[in-house]
Structure formats: structure tokens, C-alpha cells
C-alpha positions, 0 to 999 in steps of 0.5 A: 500500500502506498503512502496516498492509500494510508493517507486515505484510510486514516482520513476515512477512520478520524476526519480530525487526524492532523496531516502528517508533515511531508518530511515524516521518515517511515518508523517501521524501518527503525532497526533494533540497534537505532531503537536502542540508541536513541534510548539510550540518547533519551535517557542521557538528555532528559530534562525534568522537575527533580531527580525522581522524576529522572530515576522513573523516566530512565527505569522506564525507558530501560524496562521497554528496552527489552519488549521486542519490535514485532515482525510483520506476520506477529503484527497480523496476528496479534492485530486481529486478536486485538480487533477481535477484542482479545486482551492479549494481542492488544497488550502486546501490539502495545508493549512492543511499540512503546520504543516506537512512542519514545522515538517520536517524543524525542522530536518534540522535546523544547516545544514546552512539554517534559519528555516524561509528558510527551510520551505518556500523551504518545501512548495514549495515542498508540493505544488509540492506533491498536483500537483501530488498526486493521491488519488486513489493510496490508501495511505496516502497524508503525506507519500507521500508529505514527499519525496518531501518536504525533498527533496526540503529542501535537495536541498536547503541546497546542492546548497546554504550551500556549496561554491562547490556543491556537487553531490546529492549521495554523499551528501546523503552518507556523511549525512549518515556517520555522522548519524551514527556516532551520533548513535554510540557515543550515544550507546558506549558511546565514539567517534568511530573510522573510522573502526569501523564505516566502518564496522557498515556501510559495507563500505571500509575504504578507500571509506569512507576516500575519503567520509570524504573528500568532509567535508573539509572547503575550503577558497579563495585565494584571502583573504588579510592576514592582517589589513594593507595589500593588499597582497592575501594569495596565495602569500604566498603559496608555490609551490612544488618547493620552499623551506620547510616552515620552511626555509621560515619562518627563513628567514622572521624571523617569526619562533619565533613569530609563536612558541610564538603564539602555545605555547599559545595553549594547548598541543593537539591542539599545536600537531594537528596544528603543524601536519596537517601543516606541522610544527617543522619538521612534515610532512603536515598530514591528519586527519586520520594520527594525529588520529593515532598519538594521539590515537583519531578519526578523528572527535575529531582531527576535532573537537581540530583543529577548536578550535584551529585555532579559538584561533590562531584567536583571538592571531592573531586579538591581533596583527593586523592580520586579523585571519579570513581571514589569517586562513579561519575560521568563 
């Protein structure tokens, strides 16, 4: 069967199965010692709450270690058994692909979730694949469980990640950009620029301005801005119709403290923050915009404006300030 015909037959059994990413290698052509590797990486690598949490993740992955990868004909067999509801092939269909969830859950580690997270979310799916793994269909029991697996991990990382839930198209398409991105900073040697990676994925720039978006860090409100003080920080944002800034901050007599905190930055992140808030007569910018006045990418503007503010942090802490809260930086 090819990979159009399981495509097919997972979209007749669950309309909601997330599309499977096109660069998705085969996991039944995993081998036993490349299995057994990348436990062994896994274990080495994990990053977790405490120590126990350590010692159970590394007990775990040493027990599934020893379950076998089923052969193709010991997948027919205990596939049926477990469709016909019979306990035993369902335990073993799922005891002998546990590695297959671990290897999977290995990709997402970063994105927000432990590993121990990632793949208990994974066998969830992996169960949900025996529940409805048809061996007469001809192909493999790892092709097809990989979908629901990642799927659930997937899942997992949108609603739990993320303050706002995003869309799962959406998701997709910006874990698709920033795919790329790495691809393209490995090959030419340098971070591309929003054209150029628009073009590498025929996409309009605009369409992938408003994409890059949804990737913003959101902050509360209802943060108090200092050690000493009750006051939230939507007291201190302005409406449309108050005054610039600037006067603002004359009036406060706080200018002076600010600049004297910027000037402890370096030069690039001095200009990034000065632009994208508004500063020294700058209007508020994008991104995109500071990019263009630097000559960087987005992603390196991203990358100065987040080293910077977490400088500004550790200068606003020195002084009483609460810099987490004030700045909404972790």
C-alpha cells in the first residue's frame, strides 16, 4: 500500500487526524540497534522537575528496552486478536511499540512539554492506533500508529504550551515556517530573510507576516510592576488618547533613569528596544520594520530583543523592580 492509500484510510477512520508533515521518515524501518540508541540518547538528555522524576523516566525507558519490535506476520496476528477484542494481542501490539512512542517524543522535546509528558500523551495515542488498526489493510502497524501518536503529542503541546490556543492549521503552518527556516540557515549558511523564505515556501509575504504573528509572547495585565507595589501594569498603559510616552515619562521624571538603564545595553539591542517601543522619538515598530532598519531578519531582531529585555531584567531586579513581571519575560 502506498503512502496516498494510508493517507486515505486514516482520513476515512478520524476526519480530525492532523496531516502528517511531508518530511515524516517511515518508523517501521527503525532497526533494533537505532531503537536502542536513541534510548539510550533519551535517557542521557532528559530534562525534568527533580531527580525522581529522572530515576522513573530512565527505569522506564530501560524496562521497554527489552519488549521486542514485532515482525510483520506477529503484527497480523496479534492485530486481529486485538480487533477481535482479545486482551492479549492488544497488550502486546502495545508493549512492543512503546520504543516506537519514545522515538517520536524525542522530536518534540523544547516545544514546552517534559519528555516524561510527551510520551505518556504518545501512548495514549498508540493505544488509540491498536483500537483501530486493521491488519488486513496490508501495511505496516508503525506507519500507521505514527499519525496518531504525533498527533496526540501535537495536541498536547497546542492546548497546554500556549496561554491562547491556537487553531490546529495554523499551528501546523507556523511549525512549518520555522522548519524551514532551520533548513535554510543550515544550507546558506546565514539567517534568511522573510522573502526569501516566502518564496522557498510559495507563500505571500504578507500571509506569512500575519503567520509570524500568532509567535508573539503575550503577558497579563494584571502583573504588579514592582517589589513594593500593588499597582497592575495596565495602569500604566496608555490609551490612544493620552499623551506620547515620552511626555509621560518627563513628567514622572523617569526619562533619565530609563536612558541610564539602555545605555547599559549594547548598541543593537539599545536600537531594537528603543524601536519596537516606541522610544527617543521612534515610532512603536514591528519586527519586520527594525529588520529593515538594521539590515537583519526578523528572527535575529527576535532573537537581540529577548536578550535584551532579559538584561533590562536583571538592571531592573538591581533596583527593586520586579523585571519579570514589569517586562513579561521568563
Amino acid at each position: 500500500m502506498d503512502s496516498e492509500e494510508v493517507v486515505a484510510f486514516v482520513a476515512s477512520e478520524a476526519s480530525d487526524v492532523i496531516e502528517l508533515d511531508d518530511d515524516i521518515e517511515d518508523e517501521s524501518l527503525m532497526t533494533d540497534d537505532e531503537d536502542a540508541l536513541s534510548l539510550t540518547e533519551t535517557a542521557s538528555v532528559t530534562v525534568v522537575a527533580s531527580s525522581a522524576d529522572v530515576d522513573a523516566t530512565q527505569m522506564y525507558l530501560r524496562e521497554i528496552e527489552c519488549s521486542p519490535l514485532l515482525t510483520p506476520d506477529e503484527e497480523v496476528l496479534y492485530g486481529r486478536l486485538a480487533r477481535d477484542g482479545d486482551d492479549f494481542g492488544r497488550k502486546k501490539m502495545i508493549t512492543c511499540n512503546l520504543r516506537l512512542v519514545v522515538k517520536i517524543a524525542r522530536r518534540y522535546m523544547g516545544r514546552g512539554l517534559p519528555l516524561p509528558d510527551l510520551i505518556e500523551e504518545g501512548n495514549l495515542g498508540l493505544i488509540h492506533a491498536v483500537e483501530k488498526f486493521d491488519p488486513e489493510r496490508g501495511f505496516r502497524f508503525s506507519t500507521y500508529a505514527t499519525w496518531w501518536i504525533r498527533q496526540n503529542i501535537e495536541r498536547a503541546l497546542m492546548n497546554q504550551t500556549r496561554t491562547i490556543r491556537l487553531p490546529i492549521h495554523v499551528n501546523k503552518e507556523l511549525n512549518a515556517y520555522l522548519r524551514k527556516v532551520r533548513e535554510m540557515t543550515q544550507k546558506l549558511g546565514y539567517e534568511p530573510s522573510l522573502p526569501e523564505v516566502a518564496e522557498a515556501l510559495d507563500k505571500p509575504i504578507e500571509v506569512l507576516r500575519k503567520l509570524l504573528d500568532f509567535n508573539e509572547r503575550i503577558t497579563s495585565l494584571d502583573v504588579t510592576v514592582g517589589k513594593d507595589s500593588d499597582s497592575p501594569l495596565v495602569d500604566f498603559v496608555s490609551a490612544e488618547t493620552s499623551d506620547e510616552p515620552d511626555s509621560k515619562l518627563e513628567d514622572e521624571d523617569v526619562t533619565q533613569s530609563v536612558d541610564g538603564w539602555l545605555a547599559q545595553l549594547e548598541f543593537k539591542q539599545k536600537e531594537v528596544i528603543v524601536r519596537r517601543f516606541g522610544l527617543h522619538g521612534h515610532e512603536r515598530a514591528t519586527l519586520e520594520q527594525v529588520g529593515e532598519a538594521l539590515g537583519l531578519t526578523r528572527e535575529r531582531v527576535r532573537q537581540i530583543q529577548m536578550d535584551a529585555l532579559k538584561r533590562l531584567r536583571r538592571i531592573l531586579e538591581n533596583k527593586g523592580f520586579s523585571g519579570e513581571n514589569l517586562l513579561g519575560i521568563g
